[in-house]
TINU-149073 format. One record per atom (N, C-alpha, C): residue number from 1; residue in one letter; atom name; x, y, z. Coordinates in pm, 1 decimal, decimal comma. Example, Ala and Ser with C-alpha at 12.3 -4.5 7.8 and 13.67 -1.06 7.14 Angstrom:
<rs>
[1 "A" "N" [1319,0 -569,0 780,0]]
[1 "A" "CA" [1230,0 -450,0 780,0]]
[1 "A" "C" [1320,0 -330,0 780,0]]
[2 "S" "N" [1285,0 -225,0 708,0]]
[2 "S" "CA" [1367,0 -106,0 714,0]]
[2 "S" "C" [1290,0 3,0 787,0]]
</rs>
This chain:
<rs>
[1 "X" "N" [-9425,5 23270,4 15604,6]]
[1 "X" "CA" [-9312,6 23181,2 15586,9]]
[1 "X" "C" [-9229,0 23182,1 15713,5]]
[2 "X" "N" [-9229,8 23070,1 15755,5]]
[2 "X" "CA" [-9151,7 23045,9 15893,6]]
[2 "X" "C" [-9015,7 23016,9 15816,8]]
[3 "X" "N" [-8888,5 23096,3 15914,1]]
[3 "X" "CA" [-8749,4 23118,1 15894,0]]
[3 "X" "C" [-8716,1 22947,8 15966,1]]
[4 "X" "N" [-8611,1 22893,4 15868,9]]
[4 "X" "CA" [-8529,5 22741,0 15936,1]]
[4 "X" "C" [-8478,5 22796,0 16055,7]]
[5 "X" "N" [-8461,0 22683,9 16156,3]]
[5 "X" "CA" [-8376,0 22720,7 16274,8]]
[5 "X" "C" [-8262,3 22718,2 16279,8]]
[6 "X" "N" [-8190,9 22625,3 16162,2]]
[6 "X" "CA" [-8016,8 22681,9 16132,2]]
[6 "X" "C" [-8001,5 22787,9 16051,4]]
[7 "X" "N" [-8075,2 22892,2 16001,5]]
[7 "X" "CA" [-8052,4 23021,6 15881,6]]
[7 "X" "C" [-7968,4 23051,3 15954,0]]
[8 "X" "N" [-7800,2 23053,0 15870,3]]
[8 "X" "CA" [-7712,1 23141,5 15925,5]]
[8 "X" "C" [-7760,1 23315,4 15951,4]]
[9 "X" "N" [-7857,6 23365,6 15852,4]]
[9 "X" "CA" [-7896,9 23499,0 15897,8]]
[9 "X" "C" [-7973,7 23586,3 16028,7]]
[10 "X" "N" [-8029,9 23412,2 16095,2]]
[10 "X" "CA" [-8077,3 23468,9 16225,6]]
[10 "X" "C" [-7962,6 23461,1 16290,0]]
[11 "X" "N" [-7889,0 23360,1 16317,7]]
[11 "X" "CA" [-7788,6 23388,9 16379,8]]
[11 "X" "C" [-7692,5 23475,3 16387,7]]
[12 "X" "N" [-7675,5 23536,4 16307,6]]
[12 "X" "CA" [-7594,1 23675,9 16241,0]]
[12 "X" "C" [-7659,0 23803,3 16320,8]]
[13 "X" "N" [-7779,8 23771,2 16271,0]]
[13 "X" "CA" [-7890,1 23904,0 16337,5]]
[13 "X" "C" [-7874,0 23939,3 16499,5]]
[14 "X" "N" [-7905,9 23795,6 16541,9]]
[14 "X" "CA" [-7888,3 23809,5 16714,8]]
[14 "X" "C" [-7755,5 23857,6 16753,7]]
[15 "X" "N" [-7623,6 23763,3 16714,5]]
[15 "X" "CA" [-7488,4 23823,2 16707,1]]
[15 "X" "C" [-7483,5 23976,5 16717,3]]
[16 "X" "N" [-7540,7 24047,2 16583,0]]
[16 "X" "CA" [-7498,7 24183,6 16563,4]]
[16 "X" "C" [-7603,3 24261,2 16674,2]]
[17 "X" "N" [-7752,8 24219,5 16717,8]]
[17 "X" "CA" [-7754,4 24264,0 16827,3]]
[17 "X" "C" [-7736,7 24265,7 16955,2]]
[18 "X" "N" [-7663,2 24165,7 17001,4]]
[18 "X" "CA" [-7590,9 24151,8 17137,8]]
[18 "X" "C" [-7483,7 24262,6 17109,5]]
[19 "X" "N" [-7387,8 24272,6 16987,4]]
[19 "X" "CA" [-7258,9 24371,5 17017,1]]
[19 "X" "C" [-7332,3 24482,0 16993,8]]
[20 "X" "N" [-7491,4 24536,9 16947,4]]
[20 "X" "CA" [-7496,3 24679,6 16974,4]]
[20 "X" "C" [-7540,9 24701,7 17114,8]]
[21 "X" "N" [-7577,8 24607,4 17162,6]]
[21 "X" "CA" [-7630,9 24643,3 17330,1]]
[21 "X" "C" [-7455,3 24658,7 17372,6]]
[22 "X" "N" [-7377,8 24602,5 17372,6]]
[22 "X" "CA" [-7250,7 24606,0 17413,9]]
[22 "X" "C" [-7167,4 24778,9 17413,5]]
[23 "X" "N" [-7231,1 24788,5 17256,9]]
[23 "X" "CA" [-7118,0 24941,2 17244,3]]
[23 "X" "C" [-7195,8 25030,8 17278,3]]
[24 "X" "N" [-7362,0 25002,7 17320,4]]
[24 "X" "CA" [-7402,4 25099,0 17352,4]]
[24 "X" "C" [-7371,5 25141,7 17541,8]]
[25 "X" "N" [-7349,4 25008,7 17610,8]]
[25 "X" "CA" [-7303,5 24997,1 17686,9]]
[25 "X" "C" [-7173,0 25076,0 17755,0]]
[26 "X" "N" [-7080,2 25061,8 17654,7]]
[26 "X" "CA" [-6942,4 25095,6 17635,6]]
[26 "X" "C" [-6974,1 25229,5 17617,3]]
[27 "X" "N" [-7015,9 25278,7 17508,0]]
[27 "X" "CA" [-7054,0 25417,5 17461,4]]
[27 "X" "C" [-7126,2 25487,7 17630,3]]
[28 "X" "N" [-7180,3 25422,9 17707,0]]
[28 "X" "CA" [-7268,3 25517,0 17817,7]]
[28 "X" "C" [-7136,7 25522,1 17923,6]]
[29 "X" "N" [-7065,7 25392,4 17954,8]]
[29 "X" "CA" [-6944,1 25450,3 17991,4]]
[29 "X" "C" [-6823,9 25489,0 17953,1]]
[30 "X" "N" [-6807,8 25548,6 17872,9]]
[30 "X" "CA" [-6730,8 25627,5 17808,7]]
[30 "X" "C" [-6784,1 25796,6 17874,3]]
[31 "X" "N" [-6900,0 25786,9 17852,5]]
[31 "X" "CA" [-6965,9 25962,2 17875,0]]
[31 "X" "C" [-6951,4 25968,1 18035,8]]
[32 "X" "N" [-6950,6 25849,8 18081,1]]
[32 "X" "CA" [-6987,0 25882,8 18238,1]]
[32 "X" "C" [-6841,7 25874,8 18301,7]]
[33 "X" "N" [-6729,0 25829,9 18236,1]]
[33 "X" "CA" [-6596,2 25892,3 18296,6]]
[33 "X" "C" [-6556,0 25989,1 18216,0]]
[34 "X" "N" [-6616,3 26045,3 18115,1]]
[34 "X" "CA" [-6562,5 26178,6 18080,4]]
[34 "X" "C" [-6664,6 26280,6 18149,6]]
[35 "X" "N" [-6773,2 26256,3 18203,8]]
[35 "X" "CA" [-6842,5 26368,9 18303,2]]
[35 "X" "C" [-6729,1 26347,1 18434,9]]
[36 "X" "N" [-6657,0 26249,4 18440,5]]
[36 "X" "CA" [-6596,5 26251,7 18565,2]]
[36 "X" "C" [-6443,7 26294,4 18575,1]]
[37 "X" "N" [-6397,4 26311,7 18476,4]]
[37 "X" "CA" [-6298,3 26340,9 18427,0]]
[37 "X" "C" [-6261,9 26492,2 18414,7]]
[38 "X" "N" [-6421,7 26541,9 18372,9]]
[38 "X" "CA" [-6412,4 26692,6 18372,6]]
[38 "X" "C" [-6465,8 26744,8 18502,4]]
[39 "X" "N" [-6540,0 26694,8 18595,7]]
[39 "X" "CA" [-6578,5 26750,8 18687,9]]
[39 "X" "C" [-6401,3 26791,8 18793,8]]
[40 "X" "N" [-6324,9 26675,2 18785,6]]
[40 "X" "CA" [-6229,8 26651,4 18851,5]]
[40 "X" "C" [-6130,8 26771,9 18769,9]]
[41 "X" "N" [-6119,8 26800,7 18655,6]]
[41 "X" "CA" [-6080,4 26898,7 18594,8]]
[41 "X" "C" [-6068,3 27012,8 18639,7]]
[42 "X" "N" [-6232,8 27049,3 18594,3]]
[42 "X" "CA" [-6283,4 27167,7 18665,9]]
[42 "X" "C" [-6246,9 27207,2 18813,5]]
[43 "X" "N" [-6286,4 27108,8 18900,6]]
[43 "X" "CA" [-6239,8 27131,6 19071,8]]
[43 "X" "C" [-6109,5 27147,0 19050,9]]
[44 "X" "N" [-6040,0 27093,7 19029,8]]
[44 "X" "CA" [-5837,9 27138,4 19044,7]]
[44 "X" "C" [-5868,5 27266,9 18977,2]]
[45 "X" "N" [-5877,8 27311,1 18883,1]]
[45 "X" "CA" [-5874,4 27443,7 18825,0]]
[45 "X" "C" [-5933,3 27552,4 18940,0]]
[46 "X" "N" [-6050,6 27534,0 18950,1]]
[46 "X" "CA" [-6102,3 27602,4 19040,2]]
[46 "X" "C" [-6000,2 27606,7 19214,3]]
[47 "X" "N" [-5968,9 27497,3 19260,6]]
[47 "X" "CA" [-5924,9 27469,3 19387,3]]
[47 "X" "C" [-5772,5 27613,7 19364,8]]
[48 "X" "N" [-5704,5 27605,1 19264,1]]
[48 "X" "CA" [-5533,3 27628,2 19182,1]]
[48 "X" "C" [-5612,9 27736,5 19220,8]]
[49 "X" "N" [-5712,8 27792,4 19162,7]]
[49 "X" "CA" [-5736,2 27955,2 19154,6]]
[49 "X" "C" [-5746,0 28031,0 19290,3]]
[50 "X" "N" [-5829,2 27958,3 19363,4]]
[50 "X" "CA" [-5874,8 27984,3 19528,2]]
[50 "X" "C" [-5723,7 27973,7 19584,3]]
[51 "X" "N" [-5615,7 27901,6 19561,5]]
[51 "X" "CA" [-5523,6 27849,0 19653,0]]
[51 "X" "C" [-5434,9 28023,8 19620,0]]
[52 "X" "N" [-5422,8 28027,9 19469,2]]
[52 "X" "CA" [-5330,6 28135,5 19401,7]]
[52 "X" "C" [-5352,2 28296,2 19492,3]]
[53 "X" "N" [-5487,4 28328,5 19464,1]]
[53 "X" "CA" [-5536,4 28434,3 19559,6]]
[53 "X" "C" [-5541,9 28414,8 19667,2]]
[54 "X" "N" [-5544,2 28356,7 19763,0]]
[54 "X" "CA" [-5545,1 28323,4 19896,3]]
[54 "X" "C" [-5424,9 28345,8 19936,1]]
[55 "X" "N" [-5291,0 28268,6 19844,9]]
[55 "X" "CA" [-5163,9 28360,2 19887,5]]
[55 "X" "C" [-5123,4 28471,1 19866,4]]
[56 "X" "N" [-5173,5 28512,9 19780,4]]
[56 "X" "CA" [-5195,4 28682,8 19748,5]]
[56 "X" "C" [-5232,2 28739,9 19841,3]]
[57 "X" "N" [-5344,5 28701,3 19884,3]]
[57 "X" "CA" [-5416,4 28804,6 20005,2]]
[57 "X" "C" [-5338,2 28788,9 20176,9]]
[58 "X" "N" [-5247,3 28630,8 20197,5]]
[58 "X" "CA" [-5169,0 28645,0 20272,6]]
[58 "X" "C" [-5054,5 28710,5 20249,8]]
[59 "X" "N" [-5012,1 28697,0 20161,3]]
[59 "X" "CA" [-4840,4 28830,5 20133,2]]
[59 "X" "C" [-4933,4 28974,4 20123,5]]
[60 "X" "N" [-5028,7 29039,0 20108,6]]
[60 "X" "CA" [-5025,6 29161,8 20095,8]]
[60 "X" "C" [-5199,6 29165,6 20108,2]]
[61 "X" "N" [-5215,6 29193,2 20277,7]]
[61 "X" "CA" [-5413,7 29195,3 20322,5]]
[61 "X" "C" [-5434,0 29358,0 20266,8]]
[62 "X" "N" [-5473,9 29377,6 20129,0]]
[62 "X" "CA" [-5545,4 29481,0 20052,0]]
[62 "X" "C" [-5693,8 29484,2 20046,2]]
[63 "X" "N" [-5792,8 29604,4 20037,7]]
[63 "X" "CA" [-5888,6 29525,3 19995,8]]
[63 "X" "C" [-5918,7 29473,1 19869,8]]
[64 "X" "N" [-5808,0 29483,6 19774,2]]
[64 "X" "CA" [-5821,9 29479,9 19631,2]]
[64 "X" "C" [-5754,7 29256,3 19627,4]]
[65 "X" "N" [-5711,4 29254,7 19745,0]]
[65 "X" "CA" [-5696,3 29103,6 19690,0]]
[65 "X" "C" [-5757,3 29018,2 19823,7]]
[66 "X" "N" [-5840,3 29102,7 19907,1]]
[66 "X" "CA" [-5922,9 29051,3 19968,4]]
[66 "X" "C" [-6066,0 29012,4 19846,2]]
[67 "X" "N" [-6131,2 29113,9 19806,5]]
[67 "X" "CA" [-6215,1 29068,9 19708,0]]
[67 "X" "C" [-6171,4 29016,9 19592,0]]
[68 "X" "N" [-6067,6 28995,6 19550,5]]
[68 "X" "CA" [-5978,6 28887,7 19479,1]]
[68 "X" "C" [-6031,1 28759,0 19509,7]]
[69 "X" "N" [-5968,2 28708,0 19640,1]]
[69 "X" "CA" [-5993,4 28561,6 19689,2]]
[69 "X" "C" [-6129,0 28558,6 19693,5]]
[70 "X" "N" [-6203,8 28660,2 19741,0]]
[70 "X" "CA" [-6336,6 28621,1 19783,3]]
[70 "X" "C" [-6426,8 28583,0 19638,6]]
[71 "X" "N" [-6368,9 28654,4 19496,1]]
[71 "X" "CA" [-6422,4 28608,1 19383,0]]
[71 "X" "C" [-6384,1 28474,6 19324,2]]
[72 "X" "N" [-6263,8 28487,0 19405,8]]
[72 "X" "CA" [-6205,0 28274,9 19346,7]]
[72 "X" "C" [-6311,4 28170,7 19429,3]]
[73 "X" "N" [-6364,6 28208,4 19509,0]]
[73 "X" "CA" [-6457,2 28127,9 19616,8]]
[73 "X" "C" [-6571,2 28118,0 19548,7]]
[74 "X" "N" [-6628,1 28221,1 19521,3]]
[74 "X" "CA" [-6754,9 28257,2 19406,0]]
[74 "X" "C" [-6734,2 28187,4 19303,0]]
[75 "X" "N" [-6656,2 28186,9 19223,0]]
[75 "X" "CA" [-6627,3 28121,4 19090,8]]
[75 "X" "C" [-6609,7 27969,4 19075,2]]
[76 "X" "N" [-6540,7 27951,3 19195,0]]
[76 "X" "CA" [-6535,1 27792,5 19248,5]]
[76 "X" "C" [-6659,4 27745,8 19282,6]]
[77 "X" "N" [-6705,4 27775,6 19375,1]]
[77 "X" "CA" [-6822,9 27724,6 19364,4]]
[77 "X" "C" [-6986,9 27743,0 19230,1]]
[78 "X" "N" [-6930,1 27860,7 19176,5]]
[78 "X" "CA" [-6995,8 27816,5 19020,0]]
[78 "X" "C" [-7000,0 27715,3 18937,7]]
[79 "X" "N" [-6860,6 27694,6 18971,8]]
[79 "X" "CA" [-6816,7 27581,4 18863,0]]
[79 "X" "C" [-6850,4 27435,5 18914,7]]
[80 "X" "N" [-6853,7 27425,3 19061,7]]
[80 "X" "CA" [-6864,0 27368,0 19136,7]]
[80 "X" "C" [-7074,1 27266,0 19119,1]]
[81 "X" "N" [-7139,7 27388,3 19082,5]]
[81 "X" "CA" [-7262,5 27374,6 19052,1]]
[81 "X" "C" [-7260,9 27349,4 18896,3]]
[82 "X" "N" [-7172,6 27393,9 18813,7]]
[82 "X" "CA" [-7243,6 27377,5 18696,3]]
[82 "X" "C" [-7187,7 27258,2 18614,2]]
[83 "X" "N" [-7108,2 27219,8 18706,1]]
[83 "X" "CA" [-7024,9 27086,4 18662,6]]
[83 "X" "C" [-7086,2 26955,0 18746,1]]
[84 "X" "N" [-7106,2 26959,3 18899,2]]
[84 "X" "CA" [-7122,2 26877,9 18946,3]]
[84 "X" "C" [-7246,4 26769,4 18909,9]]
[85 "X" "N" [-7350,1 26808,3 18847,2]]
[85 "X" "CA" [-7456,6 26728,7 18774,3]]
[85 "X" "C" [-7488,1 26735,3 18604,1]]
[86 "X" "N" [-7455,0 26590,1 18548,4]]
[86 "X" "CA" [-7438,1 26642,6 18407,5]]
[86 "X" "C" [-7639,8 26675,5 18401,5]]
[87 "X" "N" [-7652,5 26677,7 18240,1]]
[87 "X" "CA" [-7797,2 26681,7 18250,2]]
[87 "X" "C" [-7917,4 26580,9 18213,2]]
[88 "X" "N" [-7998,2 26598,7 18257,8]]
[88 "X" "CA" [-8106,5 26479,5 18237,7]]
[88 "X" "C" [-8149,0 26433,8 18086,6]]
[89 "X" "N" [-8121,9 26301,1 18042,3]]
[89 "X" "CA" [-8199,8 26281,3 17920,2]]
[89 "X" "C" [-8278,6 26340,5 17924,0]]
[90 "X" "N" [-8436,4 26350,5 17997,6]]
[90 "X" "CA" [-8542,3 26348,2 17936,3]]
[90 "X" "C" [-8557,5 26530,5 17926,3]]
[91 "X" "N" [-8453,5 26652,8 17953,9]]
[91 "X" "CA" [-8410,0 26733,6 17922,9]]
[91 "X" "C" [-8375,9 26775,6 17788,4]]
[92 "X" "N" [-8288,0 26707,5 17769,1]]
[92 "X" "CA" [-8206,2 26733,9 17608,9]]
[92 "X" "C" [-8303,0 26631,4 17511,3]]
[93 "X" "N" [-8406,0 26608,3 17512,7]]
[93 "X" "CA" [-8444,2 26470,6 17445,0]]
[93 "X" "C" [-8576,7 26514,4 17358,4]]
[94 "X" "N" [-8663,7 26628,3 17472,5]]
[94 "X" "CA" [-8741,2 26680,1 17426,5]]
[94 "X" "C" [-8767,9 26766,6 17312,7]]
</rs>
């Protein structure tokens, strides 16, 4: 049985799938400024921490806030790696 070419129900059909390509659209950027949102997060947090010890270790060169700063550097750049690439679909998919 061939469908009429005015059935309001095809037309309905196509309608409702153009707006799911849309929110799925919407939905992928949504995730991709909240990966960007937190990366930018993360770096200020990290940057605040490096900046905090660093003046520490200029008001008072110890070796206890020399390896201070030198662990805010370490940690920064942890975060630095584990933030900077979200992860691959075909990763989480499997």
């Amino acid at each position: 049985m061939s469908e009429p070419e005015g059935d309001p129900r095809v037309l309905l059909a196509q309608r409702r799938t153009q707006m799911a390509a849309l929110r799925t659209s919407q939905a992928l950027d949504r995730t991709t400024l909240a990966w960007i949102r937190t990366t930018l997060t993360m770096n200020s947090f990290g940057l605040g921490i490096i900046a905090f010890f660093r003046t520490r270790r200029m008001e008072n060169e110890t070796p206890a806030t020399v390896l201070l700063h030198e662990r805010a550097i370490f940690f920064e750049r942890r975060l630095l790696s584990s933030v900077s690439s979200p992860p691959s679909w075909s990763s989480c998919c499997i």
